[in-house]
C-alpha positions, 0 to 999 in steps of 0.5 A: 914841552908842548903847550899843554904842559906849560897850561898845567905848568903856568896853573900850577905856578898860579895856584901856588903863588895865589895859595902862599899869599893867601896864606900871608894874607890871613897871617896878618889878621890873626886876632889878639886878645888883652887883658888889661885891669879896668881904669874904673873901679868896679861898682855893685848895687845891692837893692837889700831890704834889712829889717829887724825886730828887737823884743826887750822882756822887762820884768814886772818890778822893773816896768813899774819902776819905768811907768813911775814918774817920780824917778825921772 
């Protein structure tokens, strides 16, 4: 063998010994991903307006009988 094919031979060699432990490097950080329920309970805040209108139609007899004070 002559020195130039040791050069190419001893680049190979690097490269692949830099290749797999780069590759093994890179194994160890591979990123994990859990799901897991929450300890706290989940809580919603609602800014809600509610209104109502409640309309009472009294007949005419029964209104007179309200603005009578003598029943009460």
């Amino acid at each position: 063998m002559d020195i130039i094919q040791l050069k190419f031979s001893f680049s190979l060699t690097l490269l692949a010994v830099l290749f797999i432990g780069t590759t093994l490097g890179m194994m160890g950080c591979t990123p994990t991903v859990q799901v897991a329920a929450s300890d706290k309970p989940i809580e919603v805040n609602l800014n809600v307006k509610i209104e109502h209108e409640i309309r009472i139609k009294v007949d005419k007899e029964i209104d007179d009988l309200f603005s009578d004070d003598d029943v009460f």
